[in-house]
MIDRENVEX-326219 format. One record per atom (N, C-alpha, C): residue in three letters; residue number from 0; x, y, z. Coordinates in steps of 0.02 Angstrom, whole numbers. Layout:
BEGIN
site res: ala | n: NUM | x: X | y: Y | z: Z
...
This chain:
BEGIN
site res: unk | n: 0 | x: 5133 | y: 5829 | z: 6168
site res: unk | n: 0 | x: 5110 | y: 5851 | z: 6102
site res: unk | n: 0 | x: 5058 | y: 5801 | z: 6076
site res: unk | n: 1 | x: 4990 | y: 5828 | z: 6045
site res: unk | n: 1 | x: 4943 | y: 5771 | z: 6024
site res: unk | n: 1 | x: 4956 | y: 5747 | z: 5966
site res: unk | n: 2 | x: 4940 | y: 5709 | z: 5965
site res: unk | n: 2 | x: 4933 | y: 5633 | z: 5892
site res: unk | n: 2 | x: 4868 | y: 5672 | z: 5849
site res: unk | n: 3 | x: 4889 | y: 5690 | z: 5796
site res: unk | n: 3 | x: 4837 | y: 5696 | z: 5750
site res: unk | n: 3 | x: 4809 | y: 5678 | z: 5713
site res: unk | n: 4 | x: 4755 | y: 5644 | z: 5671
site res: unk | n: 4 | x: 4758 | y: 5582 | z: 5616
site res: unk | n: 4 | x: 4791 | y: 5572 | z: 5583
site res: unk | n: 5 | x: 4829 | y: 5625 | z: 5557
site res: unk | n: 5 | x: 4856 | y: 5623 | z: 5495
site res: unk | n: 5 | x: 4917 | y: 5571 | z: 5529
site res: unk | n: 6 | x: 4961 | y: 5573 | z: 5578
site res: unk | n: 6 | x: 5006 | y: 5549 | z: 5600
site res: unk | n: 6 | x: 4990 | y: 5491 | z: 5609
site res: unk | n: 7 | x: 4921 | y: 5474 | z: 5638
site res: unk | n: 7 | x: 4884 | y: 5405 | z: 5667
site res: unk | n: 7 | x: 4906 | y: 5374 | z: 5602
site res: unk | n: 8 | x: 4876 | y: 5392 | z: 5526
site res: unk | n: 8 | x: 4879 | y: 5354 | z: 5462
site res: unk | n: 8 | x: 4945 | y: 5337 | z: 5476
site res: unk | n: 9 | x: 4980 | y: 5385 | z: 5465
site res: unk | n: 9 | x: 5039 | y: 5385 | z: 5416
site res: unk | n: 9 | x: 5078 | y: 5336 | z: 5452
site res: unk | n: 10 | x: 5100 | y: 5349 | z: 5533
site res: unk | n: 10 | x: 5097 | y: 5253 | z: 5573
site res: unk | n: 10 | x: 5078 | y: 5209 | z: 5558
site res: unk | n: 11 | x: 5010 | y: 5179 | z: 5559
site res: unk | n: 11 | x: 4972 | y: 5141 | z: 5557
site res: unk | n: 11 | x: 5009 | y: 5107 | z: 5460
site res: unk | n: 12 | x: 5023 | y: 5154 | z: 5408
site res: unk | n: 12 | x: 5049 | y: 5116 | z: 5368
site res: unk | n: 12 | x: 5110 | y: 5105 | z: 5334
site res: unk | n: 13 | x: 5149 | y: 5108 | z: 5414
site res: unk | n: 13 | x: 5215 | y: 5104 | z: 5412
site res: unk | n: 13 | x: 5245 | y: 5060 | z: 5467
site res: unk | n: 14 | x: 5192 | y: 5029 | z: 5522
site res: unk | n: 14 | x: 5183 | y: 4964 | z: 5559
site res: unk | n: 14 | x: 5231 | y: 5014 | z: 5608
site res: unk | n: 15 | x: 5186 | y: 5076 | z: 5635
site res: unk | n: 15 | x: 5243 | y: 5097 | z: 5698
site res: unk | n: 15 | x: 5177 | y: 5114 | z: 5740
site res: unk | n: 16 | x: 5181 | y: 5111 | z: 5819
site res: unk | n: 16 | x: 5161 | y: 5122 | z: 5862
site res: unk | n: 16 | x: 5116 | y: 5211 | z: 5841
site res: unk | n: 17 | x: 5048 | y: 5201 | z: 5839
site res: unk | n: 17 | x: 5003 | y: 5247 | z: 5857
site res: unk | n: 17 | x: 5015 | y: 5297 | z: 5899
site res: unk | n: 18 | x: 5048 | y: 5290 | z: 5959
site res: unk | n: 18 | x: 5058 | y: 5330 | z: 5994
site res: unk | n: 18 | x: 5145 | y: 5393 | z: 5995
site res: unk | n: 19 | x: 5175 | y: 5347 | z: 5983
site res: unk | n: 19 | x: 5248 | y: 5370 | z: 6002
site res: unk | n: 19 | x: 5281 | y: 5364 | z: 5925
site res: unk | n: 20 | x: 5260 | y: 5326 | z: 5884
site res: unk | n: 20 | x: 5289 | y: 5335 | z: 5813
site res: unk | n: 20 | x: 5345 | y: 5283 | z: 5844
site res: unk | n: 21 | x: 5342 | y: 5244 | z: 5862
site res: unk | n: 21 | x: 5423 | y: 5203 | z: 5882
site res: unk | n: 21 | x: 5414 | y: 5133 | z: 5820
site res: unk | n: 22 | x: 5453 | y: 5091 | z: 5796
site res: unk | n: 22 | x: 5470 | y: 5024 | z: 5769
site res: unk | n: 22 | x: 5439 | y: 4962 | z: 5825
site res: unk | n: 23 | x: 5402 | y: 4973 | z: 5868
site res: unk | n: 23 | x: 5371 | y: 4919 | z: 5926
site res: unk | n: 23 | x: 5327 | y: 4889 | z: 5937
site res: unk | n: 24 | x: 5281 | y: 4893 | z: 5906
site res: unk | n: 24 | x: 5236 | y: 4837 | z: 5878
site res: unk | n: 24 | x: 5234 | y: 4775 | z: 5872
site res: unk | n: 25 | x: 5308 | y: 4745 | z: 5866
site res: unk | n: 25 | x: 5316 | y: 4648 | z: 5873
site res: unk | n: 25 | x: 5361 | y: 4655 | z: 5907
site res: unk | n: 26 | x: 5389 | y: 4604 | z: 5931
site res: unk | n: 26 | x: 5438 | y: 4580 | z: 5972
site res: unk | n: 26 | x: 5498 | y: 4567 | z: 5915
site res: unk | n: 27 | x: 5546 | y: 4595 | z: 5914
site res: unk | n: 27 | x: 5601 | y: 4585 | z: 5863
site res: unk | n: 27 | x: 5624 | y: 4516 | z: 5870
site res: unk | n: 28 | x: 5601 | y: 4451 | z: 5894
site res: unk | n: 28 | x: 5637 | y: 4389 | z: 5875
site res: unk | n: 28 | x: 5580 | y: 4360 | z: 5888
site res: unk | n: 29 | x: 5524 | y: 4371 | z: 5842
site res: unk | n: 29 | x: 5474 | y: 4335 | z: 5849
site res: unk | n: 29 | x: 5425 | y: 4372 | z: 5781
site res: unk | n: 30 | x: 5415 | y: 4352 | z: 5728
site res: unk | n: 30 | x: 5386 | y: 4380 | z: 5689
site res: unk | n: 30 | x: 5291 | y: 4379 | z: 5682
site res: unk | n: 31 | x: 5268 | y: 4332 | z: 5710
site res: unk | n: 31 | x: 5187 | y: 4348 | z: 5723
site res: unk | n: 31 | x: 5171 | y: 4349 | z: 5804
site res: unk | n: 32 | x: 5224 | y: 4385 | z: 5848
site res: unk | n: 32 | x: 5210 | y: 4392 | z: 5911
site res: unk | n: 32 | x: 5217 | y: 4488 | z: 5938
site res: unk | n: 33 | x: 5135 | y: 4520 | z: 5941
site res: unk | n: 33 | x: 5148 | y: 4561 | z: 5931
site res: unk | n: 33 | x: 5161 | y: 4593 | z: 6011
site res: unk | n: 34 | x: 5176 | y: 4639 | z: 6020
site res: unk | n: 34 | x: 5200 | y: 4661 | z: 6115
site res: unk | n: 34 | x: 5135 | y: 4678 | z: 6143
site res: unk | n: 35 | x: 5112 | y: 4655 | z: 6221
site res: unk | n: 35 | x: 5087 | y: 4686 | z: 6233
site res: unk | n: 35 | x: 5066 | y: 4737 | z: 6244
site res: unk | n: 36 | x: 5118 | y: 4809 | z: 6236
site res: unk | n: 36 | x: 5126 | y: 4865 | z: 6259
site res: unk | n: 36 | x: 5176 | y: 4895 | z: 6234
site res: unk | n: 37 | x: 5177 | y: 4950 | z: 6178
site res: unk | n: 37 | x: 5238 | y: 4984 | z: 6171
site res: unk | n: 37 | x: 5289 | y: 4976 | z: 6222
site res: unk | n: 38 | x: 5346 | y: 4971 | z: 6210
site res: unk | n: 38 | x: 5412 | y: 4994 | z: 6265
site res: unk | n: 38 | x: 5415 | y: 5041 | z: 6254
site res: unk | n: 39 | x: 5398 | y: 5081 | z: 6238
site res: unk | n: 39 | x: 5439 | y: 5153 | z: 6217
site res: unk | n: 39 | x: 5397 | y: 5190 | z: 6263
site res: unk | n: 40 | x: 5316 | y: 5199 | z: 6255
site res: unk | n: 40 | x: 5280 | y: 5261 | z: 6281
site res: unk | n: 40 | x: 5217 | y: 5213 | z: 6343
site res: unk | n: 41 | x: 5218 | y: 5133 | z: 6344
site res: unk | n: 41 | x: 5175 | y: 5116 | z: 6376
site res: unk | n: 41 | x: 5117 | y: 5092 | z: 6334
site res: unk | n: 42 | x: 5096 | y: 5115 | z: 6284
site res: unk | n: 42 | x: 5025 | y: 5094 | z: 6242
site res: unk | n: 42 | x: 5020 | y: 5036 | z: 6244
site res: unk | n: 43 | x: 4952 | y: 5003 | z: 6258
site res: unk | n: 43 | x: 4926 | y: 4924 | z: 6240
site res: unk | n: 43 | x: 4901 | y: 4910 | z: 6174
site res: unk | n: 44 | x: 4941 | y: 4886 | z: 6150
site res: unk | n: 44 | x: 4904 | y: 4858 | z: 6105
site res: unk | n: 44 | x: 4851 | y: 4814 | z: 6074
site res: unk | n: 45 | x: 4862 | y: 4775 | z: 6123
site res: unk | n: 45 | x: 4800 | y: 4725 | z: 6140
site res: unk | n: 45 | x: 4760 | y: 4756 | z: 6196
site res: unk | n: 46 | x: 4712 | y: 4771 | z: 6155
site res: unk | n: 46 | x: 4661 | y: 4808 | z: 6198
site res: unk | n: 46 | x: 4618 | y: 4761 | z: 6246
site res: unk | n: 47 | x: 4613 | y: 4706 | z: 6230
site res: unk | n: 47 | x: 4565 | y: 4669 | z: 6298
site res: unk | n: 47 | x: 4545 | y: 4586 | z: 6221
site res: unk | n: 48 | x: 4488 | y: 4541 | z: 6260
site res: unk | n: 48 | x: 4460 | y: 4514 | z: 6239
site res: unk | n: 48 | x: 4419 | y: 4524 | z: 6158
site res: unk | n: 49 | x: 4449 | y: 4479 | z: 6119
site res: unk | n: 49 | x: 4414 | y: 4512 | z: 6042
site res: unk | n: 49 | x: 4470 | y: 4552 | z: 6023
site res: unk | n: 50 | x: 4505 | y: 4599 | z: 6038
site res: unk | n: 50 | x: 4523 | y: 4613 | z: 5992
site res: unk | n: 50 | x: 4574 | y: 4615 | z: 5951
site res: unk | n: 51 | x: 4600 | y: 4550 | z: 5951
site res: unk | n: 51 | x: 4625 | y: 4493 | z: 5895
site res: unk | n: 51 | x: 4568 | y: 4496 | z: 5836
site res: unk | n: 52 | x: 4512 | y: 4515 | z: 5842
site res: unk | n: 52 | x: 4484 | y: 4494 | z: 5799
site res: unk | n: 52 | x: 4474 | y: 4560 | z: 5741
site res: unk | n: 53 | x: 4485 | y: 4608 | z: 5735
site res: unk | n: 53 | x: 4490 | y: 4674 | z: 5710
site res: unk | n: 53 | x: 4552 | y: 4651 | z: 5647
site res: unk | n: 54 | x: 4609 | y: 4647 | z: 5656
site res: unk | n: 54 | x: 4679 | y: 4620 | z: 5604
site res: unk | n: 54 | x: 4655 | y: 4571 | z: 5578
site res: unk | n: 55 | x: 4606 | y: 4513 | z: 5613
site res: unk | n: 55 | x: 4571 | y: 4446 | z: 5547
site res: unk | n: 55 | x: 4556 | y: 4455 | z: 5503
site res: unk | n: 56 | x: 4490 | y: 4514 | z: 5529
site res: unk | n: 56 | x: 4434 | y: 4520 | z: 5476
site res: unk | n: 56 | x: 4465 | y: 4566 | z: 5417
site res: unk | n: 57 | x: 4518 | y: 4610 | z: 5458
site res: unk | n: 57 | x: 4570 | y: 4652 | z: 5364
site res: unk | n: 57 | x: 4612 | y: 4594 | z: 5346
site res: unk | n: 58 | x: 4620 | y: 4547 | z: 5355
site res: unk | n: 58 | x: 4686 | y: 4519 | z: 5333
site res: unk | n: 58 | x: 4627 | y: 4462 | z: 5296
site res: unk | n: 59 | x: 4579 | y: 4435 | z: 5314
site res: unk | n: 59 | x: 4498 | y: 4406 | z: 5278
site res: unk | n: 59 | x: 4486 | y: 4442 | z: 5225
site res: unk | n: 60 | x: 4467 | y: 4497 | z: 5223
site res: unk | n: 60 | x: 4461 | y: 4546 | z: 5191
site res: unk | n: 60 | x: 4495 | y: 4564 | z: 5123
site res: unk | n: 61 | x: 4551 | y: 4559 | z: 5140
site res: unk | n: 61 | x: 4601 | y: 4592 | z: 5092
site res: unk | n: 61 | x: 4615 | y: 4517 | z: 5043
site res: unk | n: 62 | x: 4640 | y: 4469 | z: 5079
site res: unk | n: 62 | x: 4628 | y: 4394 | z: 5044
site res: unk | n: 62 | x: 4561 | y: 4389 | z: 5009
site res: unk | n: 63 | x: 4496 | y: 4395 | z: 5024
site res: unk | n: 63 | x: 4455 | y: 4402 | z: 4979
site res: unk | n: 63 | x: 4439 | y: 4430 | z: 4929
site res: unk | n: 64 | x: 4433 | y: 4478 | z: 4949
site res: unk | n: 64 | x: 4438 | y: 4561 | z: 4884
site res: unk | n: 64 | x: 4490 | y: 4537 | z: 4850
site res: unk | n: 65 | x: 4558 | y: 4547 | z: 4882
site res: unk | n: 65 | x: 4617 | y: 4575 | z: 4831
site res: unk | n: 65 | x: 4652 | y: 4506 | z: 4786
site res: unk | n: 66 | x: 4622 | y: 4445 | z: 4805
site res: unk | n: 66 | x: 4657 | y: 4399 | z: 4800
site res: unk | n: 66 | x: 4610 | y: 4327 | z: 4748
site res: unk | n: 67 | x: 4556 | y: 4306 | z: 4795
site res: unk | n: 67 | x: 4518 | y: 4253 | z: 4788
site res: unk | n: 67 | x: 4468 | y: 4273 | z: 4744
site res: unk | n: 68 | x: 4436 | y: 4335 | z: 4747
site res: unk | n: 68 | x: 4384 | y: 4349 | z: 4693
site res: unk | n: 68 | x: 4417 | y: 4365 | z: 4624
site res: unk | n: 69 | x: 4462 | y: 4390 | z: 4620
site res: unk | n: 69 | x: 4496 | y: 4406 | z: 4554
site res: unk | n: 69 | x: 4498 | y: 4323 | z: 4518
site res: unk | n: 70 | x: 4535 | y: 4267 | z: 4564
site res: unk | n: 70 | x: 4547 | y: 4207 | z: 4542
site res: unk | n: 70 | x: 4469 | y: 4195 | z: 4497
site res: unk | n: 71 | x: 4428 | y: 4187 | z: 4562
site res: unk | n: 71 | x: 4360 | y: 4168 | z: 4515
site res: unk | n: 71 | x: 4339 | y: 4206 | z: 4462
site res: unk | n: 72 | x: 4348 | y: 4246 | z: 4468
site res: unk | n: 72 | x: 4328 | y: 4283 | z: 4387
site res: unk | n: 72 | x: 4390 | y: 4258 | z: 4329
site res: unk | n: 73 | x: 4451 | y: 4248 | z: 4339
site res: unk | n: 73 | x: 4479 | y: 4233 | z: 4298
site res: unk | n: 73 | x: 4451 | y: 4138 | z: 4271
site res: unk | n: 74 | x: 4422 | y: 4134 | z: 4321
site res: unk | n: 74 | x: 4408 | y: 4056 | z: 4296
site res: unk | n: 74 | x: 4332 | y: 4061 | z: 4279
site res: unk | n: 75 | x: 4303 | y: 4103 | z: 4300
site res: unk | n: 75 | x: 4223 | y: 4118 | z: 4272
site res: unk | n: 75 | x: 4261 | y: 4138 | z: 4196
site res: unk | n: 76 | x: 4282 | y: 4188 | z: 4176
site res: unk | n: 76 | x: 4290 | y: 4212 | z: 4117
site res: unk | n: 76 | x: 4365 | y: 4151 | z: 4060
site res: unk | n: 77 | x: 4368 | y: 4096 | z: 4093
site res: unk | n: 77 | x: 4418 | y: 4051 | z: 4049
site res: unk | n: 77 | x: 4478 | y: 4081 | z: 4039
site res: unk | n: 78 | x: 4521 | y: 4111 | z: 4085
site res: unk | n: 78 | x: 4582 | y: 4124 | z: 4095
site res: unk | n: 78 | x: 4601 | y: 4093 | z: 4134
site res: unk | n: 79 | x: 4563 | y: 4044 | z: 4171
site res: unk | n: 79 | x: 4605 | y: 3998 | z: 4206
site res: unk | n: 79 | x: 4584 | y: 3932 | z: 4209
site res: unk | n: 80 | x: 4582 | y: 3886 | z: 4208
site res: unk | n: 80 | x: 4543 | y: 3818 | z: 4219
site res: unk | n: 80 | x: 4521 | y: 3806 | z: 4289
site res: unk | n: 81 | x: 4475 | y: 3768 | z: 4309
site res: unk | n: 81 | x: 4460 | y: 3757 | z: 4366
site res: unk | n: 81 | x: 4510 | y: 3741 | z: 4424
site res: unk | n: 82 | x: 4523 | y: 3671 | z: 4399
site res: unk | n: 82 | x: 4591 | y: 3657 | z: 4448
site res: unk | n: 82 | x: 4647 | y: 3689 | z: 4464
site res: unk | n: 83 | x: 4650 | y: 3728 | z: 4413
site res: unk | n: 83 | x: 4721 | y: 3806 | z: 4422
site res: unk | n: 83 | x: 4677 | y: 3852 | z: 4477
site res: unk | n: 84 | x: 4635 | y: 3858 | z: 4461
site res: unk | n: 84 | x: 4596 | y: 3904 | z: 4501
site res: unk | n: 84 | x: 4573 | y: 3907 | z: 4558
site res: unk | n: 85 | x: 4576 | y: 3833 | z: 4594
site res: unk | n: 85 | x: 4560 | y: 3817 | z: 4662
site res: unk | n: 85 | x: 4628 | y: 3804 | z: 4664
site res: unk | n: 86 | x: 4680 | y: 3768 | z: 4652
site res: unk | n: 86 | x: 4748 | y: 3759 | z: 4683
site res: unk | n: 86 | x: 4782 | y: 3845 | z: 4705
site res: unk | n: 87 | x: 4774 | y: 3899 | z: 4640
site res: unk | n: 87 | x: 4808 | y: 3963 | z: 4664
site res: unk | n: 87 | x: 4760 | y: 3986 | z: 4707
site res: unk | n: 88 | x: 4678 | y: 3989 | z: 4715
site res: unk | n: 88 | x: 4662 | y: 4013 | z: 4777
site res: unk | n: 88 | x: 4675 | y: 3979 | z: 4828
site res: unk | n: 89 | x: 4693 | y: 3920 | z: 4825
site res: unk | n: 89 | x: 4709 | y: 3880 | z: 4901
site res: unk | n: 89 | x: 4762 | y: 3914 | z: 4928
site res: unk | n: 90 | x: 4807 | y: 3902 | z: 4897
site res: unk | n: 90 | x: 4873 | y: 3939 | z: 4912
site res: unk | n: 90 | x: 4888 | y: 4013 | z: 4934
site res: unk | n: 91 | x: 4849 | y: 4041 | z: 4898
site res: unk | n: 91 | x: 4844 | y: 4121 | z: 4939
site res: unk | n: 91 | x: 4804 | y: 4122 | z: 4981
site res: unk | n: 92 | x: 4748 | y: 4072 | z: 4987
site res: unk | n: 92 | x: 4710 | y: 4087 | z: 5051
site res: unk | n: 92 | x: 4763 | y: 4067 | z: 5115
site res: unk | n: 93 | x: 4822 | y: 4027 | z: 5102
site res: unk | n: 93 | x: 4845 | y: 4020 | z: 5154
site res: unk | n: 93 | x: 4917 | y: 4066 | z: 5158
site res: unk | n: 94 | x: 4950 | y: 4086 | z: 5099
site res: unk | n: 94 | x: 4998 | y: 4141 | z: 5104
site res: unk | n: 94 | x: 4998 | y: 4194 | z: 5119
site res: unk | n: 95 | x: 4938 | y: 4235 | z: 5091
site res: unk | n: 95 | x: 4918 | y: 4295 | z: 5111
site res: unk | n: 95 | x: 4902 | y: 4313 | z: 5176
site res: unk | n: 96 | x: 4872 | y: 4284 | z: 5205
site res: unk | n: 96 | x: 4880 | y: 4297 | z: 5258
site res: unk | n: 96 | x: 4941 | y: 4322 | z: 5314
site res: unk | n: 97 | x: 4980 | y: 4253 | z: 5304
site res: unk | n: 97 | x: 5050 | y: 4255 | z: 5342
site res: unk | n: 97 | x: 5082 | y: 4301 | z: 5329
site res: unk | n: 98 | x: 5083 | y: 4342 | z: 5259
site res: unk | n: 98 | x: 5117 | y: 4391 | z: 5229
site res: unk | n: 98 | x: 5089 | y: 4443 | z: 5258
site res: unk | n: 99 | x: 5029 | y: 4451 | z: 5281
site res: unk | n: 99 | x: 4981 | y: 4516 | z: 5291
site res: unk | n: 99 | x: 4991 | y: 4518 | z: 5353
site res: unk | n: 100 | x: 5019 | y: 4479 | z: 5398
site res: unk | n: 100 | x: 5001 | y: 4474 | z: 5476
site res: unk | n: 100 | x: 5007 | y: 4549 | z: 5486
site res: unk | n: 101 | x: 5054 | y: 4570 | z: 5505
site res: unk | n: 101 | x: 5105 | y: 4640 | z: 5518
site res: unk | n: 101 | x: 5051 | y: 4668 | z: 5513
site res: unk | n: 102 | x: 5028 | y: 4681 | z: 5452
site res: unk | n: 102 | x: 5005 | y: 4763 | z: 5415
site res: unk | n: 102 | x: 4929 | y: 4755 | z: 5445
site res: unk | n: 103 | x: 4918 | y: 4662 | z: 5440
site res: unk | n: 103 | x: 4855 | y: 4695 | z: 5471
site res: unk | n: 103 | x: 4832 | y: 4733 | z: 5538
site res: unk | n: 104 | x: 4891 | y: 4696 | z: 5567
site res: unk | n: 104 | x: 4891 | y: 4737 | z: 5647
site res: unk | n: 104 | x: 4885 | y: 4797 | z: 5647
site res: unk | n: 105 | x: 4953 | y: 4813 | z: 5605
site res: unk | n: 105 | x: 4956 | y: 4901 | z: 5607
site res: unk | n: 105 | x: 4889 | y: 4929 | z: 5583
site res: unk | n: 106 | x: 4871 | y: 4904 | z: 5536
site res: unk | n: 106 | x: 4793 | y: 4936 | z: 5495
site res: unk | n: 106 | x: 4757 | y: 4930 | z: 5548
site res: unk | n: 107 | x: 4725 | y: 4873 | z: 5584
site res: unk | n: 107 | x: 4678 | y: 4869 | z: 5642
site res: unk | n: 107 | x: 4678 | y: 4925 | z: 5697
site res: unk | n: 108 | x: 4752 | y: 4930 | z: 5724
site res: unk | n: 108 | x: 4757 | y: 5004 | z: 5768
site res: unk | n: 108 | x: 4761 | y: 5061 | z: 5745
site res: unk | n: 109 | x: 4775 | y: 5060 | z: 5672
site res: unk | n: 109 | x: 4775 | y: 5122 | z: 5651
site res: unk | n: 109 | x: 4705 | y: 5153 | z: 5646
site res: unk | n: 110 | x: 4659 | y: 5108 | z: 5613
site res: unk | n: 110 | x: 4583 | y: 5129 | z: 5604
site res: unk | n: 110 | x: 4565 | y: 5116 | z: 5686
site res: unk | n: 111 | x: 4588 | y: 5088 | z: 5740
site res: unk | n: 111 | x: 4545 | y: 5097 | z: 5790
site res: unk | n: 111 | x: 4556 | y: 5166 | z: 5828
site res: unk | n: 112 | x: 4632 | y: 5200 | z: 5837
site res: unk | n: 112 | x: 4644 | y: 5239 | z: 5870
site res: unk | n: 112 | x: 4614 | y: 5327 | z: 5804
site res: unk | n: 113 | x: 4605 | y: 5315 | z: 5733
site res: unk | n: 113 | x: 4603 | y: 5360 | z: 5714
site res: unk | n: 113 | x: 4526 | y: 5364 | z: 5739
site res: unk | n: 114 | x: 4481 | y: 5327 | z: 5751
site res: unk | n: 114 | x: 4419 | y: 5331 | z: 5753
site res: unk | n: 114 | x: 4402 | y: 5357 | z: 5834
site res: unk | n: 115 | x: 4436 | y: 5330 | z: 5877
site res: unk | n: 115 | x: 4429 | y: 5362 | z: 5924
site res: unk | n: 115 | x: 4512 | y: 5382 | z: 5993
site res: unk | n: 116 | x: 4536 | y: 5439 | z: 5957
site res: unk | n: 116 | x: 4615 | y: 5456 | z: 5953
site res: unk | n: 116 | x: 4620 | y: 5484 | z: 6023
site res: unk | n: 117 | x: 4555 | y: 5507 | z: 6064
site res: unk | n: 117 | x: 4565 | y: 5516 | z: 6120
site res: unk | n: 117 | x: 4607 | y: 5464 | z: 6165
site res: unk | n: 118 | x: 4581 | y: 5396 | z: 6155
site res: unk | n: 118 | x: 4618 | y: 5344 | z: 6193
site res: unk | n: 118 | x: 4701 | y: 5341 | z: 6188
site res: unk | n: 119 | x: 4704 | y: 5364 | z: 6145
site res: unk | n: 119 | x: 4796 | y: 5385 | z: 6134
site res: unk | n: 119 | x: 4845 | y: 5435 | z: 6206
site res: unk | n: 120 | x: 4875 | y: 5391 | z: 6253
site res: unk | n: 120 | x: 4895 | y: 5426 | z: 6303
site res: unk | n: 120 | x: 4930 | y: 5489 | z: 6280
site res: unk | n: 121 | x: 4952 | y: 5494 | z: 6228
site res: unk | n: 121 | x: 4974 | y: 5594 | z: 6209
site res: unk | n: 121 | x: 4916 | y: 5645 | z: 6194
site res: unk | n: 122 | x: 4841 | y: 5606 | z: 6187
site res: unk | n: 122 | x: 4817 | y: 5648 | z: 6183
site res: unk | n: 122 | x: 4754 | y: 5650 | z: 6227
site res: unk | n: 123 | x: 4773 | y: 5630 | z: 6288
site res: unk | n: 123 | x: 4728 | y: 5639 | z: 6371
site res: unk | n: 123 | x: 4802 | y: 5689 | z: 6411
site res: unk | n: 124 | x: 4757 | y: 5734 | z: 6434
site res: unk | n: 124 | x: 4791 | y: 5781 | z: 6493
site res: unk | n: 124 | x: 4791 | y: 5728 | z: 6548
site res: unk | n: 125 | x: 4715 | y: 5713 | z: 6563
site res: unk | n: 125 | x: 4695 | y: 5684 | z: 6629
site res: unk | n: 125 | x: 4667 | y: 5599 | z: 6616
site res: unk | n: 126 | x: 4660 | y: 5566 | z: 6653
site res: unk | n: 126 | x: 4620 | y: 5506 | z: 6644
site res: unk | n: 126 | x: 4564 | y: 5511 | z: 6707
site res: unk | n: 127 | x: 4512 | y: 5519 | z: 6708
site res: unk | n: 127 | x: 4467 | y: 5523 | z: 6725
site res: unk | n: 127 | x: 4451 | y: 5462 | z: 6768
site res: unk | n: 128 | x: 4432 | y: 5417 | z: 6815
site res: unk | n: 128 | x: 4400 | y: 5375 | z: 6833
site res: unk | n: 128 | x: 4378 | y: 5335 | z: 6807
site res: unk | n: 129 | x: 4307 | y: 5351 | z: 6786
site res: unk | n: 129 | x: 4271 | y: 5320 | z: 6743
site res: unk | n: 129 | x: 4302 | y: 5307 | z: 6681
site res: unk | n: 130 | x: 4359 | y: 5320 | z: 6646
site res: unk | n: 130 | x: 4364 | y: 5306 | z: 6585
site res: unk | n: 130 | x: 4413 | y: 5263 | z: 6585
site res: unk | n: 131 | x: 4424 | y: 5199 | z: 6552
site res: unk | n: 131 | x: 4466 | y: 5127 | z: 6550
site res: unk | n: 131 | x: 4546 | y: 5162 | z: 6506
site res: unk | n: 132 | x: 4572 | y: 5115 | z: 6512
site res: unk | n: 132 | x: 4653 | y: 5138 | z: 6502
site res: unk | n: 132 | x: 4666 | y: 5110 | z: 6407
């Protein structure tokens, strides 16, 4: 049965496997160690070289936007003092993250497989030769 986007999302923001909808995504006794490969249906998750770097740049991202620019405006506009204002962005620049690990993963495969959902082994009949796994 094929994976349709809508399912790709609705995985992707619920930290479950793209492919099979399973809980497999990390290693259950290891919390920033994610599997190489579903157990359940086979999927890689780690697609090759780089792309570790896809979950940075949202989990960068989201710390910037949602987090660090708000600070500076609260200290541009005198709701916060300077030194309040670099100590709480220090601190979320380094919490947020750790907190985001997970989701960013899931977000990273979620936007990679919705963008191109063919690569999803439920939704190839055949694998072709020429085309990488």
């Amino acid at each position: 049965m094929p994976v349709t986007r809508s399912q790709i999302v609705t995985r992707g923001l619920s930290n479950r496997c793209p492919n099979c909808g399973g809980h497999t995504l990390f290693q259950p006794d290891a919390r920033f160690r994610i599997n190489g490969q579903c157990p359940d249906c086979g999927l890689k998750f780690d697609r090759g070289d780089g792309f570790f770097l896809g979950p940075f740049v949202i989990n960068y991202t989201v710390t910037v936007i949602g987090f660090i620019i708000p600070v500076i405006l609260l200290c541009t506009f005198g709701k916060l003092g300077p030194m309040a204002a670099i100590a709480t962005a220090g601190a979320g620049a380094l919490v947020i993250p750790i907190l985001l690990y997970r989701q960013s993963w899931s977000w990273w495969l979620m936007a990679y497989f919705y963008f191109l959902p063919q690569k999803l082994p439920n939704n190839r009949d055949t694998l072709h030769e020429d085309e990488e796994e």
